[in-house]
PyMOL Python script that loads the backbone (N, CA, C, O; Angstrom):
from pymol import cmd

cmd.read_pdbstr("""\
ATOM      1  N   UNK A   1      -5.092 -46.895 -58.629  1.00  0.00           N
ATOM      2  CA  UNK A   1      -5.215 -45.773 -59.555  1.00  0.00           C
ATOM      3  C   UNK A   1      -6.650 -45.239 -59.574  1.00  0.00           C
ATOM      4  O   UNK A   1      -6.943 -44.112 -59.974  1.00  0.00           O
ATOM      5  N   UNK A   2      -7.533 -46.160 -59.102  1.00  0.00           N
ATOM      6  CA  UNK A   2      -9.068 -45.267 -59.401  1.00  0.00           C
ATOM      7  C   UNK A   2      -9.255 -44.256 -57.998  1.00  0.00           C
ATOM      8  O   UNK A   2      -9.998 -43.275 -57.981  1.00  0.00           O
ATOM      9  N   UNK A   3      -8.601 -44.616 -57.093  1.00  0.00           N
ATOM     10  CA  UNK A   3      -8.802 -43.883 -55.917  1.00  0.00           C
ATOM     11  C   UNK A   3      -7.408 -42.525 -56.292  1.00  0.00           C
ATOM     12  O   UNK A   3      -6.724 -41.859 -55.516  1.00  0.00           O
ATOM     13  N   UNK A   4      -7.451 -42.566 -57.605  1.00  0.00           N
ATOM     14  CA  UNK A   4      -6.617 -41.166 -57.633  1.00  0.00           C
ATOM     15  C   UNK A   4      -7.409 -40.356 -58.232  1.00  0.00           C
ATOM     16  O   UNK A   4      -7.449 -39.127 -58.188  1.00  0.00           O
ATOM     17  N   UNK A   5      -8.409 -41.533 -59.130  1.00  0.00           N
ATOM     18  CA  UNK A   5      -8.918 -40.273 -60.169  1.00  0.00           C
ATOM     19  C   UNK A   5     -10.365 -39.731 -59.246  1.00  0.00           C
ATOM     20  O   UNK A   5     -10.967 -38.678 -59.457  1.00  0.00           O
ATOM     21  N   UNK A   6     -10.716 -40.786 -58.169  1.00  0.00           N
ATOM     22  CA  UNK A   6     -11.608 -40.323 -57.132  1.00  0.00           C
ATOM     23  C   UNK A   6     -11.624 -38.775 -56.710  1.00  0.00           C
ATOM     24  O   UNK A   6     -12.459 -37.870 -56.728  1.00  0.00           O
ATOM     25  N   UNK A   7     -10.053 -38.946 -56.255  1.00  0.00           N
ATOM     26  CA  UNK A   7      -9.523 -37.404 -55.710  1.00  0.00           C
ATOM     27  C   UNK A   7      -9.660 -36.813 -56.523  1.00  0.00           C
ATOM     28  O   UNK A   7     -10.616 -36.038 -56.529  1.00  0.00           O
ATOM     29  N   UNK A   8      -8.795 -36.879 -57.590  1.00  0.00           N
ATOM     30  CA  UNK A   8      -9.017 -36.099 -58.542  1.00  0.00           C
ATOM     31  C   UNK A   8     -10.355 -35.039 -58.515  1.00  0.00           C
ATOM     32  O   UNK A   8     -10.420 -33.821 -58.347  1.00  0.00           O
ATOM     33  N   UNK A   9     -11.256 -35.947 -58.727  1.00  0.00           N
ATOM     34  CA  UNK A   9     -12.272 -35.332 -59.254  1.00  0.00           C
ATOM     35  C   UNK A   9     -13.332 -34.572 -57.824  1.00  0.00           C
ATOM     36  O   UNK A   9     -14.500 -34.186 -57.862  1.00  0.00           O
ATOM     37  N   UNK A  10     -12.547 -34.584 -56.909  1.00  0.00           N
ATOM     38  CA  UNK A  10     -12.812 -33.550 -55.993  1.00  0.00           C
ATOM     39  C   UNK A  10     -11.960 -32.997 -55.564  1.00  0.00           C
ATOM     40  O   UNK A  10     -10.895 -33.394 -55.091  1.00  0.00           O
ATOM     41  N   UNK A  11     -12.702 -31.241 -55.811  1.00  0.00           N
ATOM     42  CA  UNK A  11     -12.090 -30.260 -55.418  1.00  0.00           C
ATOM     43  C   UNK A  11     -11.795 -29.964 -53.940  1.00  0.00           C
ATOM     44  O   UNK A  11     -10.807 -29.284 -53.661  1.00  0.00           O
ATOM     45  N   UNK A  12     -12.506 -30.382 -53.096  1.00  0.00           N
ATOM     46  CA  UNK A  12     -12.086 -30.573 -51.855  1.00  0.00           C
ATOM     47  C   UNK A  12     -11.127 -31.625 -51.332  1.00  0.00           C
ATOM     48  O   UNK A  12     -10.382 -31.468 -50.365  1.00  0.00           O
ATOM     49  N   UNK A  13     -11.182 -32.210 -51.733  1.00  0.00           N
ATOM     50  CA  UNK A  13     -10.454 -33.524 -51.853  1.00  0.00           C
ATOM     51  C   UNK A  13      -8.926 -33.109 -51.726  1.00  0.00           C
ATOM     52  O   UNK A  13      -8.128 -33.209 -50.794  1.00  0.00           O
ATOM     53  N   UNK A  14      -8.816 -32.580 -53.083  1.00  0.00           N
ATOM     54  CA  UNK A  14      -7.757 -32.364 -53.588  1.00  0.00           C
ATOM     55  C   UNK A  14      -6.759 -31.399 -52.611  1.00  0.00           C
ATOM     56  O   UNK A  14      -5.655 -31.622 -52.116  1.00  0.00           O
ATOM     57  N   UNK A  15      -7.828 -30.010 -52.558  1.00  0.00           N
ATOM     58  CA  UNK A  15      -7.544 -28.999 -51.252  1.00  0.00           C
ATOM     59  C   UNK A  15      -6.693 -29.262 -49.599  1.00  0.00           C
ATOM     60  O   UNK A  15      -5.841 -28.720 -48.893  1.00  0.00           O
ATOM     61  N   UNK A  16      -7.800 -30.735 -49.610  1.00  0.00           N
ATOM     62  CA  UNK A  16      -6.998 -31.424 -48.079  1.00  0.00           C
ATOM     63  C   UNK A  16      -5.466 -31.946 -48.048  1.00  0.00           C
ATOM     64  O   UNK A  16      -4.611 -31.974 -47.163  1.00  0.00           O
ATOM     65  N   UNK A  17      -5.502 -32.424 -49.668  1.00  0.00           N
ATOM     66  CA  UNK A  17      -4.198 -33.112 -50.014  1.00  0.00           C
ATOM     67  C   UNK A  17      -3.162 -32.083 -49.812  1.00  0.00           C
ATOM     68  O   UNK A  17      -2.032 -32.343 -49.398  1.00  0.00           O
ATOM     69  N   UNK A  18      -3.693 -30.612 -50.194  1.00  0.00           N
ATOM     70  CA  UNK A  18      -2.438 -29.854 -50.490  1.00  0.00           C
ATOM     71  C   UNK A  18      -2.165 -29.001 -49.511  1.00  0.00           C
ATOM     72  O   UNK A  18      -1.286 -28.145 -49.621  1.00  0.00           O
ATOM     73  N   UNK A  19      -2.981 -29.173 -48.335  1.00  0.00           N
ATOM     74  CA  UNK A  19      -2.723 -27.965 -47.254  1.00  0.00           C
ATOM     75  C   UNK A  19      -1.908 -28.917 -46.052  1.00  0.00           C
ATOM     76  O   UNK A  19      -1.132 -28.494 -45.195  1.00  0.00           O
ATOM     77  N   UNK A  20      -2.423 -30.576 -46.321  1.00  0.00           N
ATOM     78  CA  UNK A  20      -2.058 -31.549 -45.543  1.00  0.00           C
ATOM     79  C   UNK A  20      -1.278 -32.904 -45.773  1.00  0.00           C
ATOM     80  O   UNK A  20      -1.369 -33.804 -44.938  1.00  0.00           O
ATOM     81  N   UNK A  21      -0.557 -33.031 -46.846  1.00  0.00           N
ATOM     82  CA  UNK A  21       0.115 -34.218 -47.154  1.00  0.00           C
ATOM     83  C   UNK A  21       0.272 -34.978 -46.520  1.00  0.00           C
ATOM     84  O   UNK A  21       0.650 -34.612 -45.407  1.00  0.00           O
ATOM     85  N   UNK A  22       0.113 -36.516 -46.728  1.00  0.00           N
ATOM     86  CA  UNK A  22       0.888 -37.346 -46.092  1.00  0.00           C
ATOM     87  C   UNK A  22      -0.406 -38.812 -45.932  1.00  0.00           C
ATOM     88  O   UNK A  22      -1.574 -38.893 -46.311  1.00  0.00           O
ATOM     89  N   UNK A  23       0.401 -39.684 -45.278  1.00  0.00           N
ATOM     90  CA  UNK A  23      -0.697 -41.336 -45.272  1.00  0.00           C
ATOM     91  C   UNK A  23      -1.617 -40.882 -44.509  1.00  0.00           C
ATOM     92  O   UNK A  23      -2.700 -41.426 -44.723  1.00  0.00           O
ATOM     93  N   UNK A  24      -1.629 -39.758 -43.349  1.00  0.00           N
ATOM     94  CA  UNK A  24      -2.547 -39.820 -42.144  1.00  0.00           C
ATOM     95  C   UNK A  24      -3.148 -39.250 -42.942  1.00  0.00           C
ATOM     96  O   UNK A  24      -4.091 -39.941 -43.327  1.00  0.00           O
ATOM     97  N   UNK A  25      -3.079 -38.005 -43.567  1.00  0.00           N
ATOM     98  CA  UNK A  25      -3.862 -37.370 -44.298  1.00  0.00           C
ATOM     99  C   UNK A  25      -5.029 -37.900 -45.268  1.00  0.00           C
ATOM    100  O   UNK A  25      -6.201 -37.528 -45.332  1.00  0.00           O
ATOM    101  N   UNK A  26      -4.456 -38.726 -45.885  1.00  0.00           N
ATOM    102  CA  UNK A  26      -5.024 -39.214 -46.993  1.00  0.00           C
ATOM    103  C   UNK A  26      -6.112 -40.081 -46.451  1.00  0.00           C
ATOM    104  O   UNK A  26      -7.186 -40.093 -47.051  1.00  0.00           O
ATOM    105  N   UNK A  27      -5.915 -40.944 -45.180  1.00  0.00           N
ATOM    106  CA  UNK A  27      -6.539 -41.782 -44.857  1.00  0.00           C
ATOM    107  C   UNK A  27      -7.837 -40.903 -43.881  1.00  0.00           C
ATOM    108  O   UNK A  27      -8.911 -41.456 -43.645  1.00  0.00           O
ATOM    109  N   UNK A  28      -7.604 -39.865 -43.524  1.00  0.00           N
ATOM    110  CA  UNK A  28      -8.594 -39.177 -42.622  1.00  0.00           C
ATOM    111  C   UNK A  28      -9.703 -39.127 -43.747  1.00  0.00           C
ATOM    112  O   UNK A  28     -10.799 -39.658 -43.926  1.00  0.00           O
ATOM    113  N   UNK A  29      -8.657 -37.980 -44.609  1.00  0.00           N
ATOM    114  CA  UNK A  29      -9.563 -37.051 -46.092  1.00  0.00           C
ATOM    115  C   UNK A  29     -11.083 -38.507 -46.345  1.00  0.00           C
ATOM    116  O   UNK A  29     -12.297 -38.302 -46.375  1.00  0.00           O
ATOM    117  N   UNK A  30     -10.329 -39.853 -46.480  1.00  0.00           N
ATOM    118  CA  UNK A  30     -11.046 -40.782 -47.158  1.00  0.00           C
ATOM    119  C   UNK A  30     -12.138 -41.032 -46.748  1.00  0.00           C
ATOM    120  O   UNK A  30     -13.162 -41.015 -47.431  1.00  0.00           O
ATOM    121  N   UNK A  31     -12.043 -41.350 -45.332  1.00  0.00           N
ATOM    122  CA  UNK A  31     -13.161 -41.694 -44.411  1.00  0.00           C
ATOM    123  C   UNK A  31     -14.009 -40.209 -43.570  1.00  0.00           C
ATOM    124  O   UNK A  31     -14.764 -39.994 -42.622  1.00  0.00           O
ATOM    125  N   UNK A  32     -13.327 -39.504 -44.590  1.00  0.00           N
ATOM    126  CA  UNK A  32     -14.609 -38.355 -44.190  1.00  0.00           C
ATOM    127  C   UNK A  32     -15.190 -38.253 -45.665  1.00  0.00           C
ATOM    128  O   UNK A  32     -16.209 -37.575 -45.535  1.00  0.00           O
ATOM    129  N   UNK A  33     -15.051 -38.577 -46.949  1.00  0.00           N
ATOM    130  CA  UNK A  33     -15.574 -38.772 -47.805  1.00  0.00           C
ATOM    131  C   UNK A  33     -16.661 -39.966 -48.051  1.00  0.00           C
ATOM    132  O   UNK A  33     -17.589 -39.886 -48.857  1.00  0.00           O
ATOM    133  N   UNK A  34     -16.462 -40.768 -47.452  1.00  0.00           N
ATOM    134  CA  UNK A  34     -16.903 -41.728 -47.243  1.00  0.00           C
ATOM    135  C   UNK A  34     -18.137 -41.836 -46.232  1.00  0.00           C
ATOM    136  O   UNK A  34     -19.117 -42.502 -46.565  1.00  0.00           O
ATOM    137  N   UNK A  35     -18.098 -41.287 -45.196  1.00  0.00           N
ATOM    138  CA  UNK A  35     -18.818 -40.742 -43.999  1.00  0.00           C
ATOM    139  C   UNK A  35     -19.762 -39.796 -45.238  1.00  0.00           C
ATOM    140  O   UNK A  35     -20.989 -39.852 -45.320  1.00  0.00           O
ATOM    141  N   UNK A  36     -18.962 -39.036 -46.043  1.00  0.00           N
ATOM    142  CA  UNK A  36     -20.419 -37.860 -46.590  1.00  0.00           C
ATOM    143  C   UNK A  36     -21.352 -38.541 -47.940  1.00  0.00           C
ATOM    144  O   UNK A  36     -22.352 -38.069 -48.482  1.00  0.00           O
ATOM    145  N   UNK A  37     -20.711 -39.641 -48.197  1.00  0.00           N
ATOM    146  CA  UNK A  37     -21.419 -40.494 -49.090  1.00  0.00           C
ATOM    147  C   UNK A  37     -22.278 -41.354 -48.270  1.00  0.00           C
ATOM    148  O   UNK A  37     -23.031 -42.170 -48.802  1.00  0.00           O
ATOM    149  N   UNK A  38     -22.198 -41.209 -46.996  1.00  0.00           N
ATOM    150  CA  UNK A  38     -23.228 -42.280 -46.590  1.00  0.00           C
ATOM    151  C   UNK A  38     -22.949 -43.805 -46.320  1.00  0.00           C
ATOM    152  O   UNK A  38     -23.797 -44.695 -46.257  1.00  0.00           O
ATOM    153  N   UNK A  39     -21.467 -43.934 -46.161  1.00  0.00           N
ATOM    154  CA  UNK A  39     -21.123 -45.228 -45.742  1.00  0.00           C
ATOM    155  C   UNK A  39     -20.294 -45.941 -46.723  1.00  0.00           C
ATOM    156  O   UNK A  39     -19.537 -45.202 -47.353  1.00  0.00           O
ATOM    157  N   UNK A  40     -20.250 -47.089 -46.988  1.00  0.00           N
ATOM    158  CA  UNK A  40     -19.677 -47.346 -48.052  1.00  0.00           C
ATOM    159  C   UNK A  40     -20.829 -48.058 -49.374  1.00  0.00           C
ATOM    160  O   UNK A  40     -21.368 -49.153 -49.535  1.00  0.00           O
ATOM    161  N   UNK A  41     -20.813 -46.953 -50.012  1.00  0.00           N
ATOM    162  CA  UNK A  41     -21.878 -47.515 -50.647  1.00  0.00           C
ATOM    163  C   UNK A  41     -21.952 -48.390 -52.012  1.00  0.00           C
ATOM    164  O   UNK A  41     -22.744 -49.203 -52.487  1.00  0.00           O
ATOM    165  N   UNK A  42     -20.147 -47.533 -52.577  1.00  0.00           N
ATOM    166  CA  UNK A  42     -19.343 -48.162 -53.416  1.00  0.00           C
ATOM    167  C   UNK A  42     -18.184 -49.047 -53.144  1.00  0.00           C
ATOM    168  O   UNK A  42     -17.341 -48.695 -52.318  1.00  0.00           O
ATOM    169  N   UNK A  43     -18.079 -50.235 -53.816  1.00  0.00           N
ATOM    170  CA  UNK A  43     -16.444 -51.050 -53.529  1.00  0.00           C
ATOM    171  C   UNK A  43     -15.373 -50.333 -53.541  1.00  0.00           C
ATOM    172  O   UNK A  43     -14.518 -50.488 -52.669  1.00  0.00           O
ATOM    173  N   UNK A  44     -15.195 -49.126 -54.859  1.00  0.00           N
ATOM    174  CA  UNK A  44     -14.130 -48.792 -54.787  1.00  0.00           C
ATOM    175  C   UNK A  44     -13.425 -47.534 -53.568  1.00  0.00           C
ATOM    176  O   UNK A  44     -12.328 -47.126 -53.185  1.00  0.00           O
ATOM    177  N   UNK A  45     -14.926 -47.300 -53.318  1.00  0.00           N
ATOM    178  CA  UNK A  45     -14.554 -46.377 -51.955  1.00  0.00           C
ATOM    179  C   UNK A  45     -14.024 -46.603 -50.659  1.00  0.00           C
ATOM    180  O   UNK A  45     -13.652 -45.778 -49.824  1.00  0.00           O
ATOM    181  N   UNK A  46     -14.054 -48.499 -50.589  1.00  0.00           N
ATOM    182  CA  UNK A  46     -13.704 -48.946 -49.315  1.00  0.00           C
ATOM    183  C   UNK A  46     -12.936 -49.747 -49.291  1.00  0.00           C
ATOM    184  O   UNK A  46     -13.097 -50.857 -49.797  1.00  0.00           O
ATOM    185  N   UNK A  47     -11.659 -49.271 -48.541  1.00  0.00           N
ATOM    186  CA  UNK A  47     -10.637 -50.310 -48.860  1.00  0.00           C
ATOM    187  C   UNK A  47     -11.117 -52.002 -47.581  1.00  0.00           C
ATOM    188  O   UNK A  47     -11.692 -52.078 -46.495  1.00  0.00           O
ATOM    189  N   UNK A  48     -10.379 -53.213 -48.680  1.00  0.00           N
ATOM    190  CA  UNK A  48     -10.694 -54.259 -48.206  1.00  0.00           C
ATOM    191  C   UNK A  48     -10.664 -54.706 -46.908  1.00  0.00           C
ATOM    192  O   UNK A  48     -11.044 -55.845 -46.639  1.00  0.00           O
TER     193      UNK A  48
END
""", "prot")
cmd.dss("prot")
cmd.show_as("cartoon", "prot")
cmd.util.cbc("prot")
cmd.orient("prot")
């Protein structure tokens, strides 16, 4: 659930979700979020 309110709270984020649905999607969107944060800099940003 926190990796919803993650999305959530980006508007781009959100944008990718809705032009592109789906697991591949979600999992690209992540690790290009992740990539623009600079790696993993937070736990909850990186799955285990």
């Amino acid at each position: 659930r926190r990796q919803t309110a993650r999305i959530e709270a980006n508007p781009l984020f959100s944008q990718l979700l809705e032009a592109m649905p789906g697991p591949a999607c979600l999992i690209n969107a992540q690790r290009q979020i992740i990539a623009a944060n600079g790696g993993c800099s937070s736990p909850s940003a990186c799955p285990p």
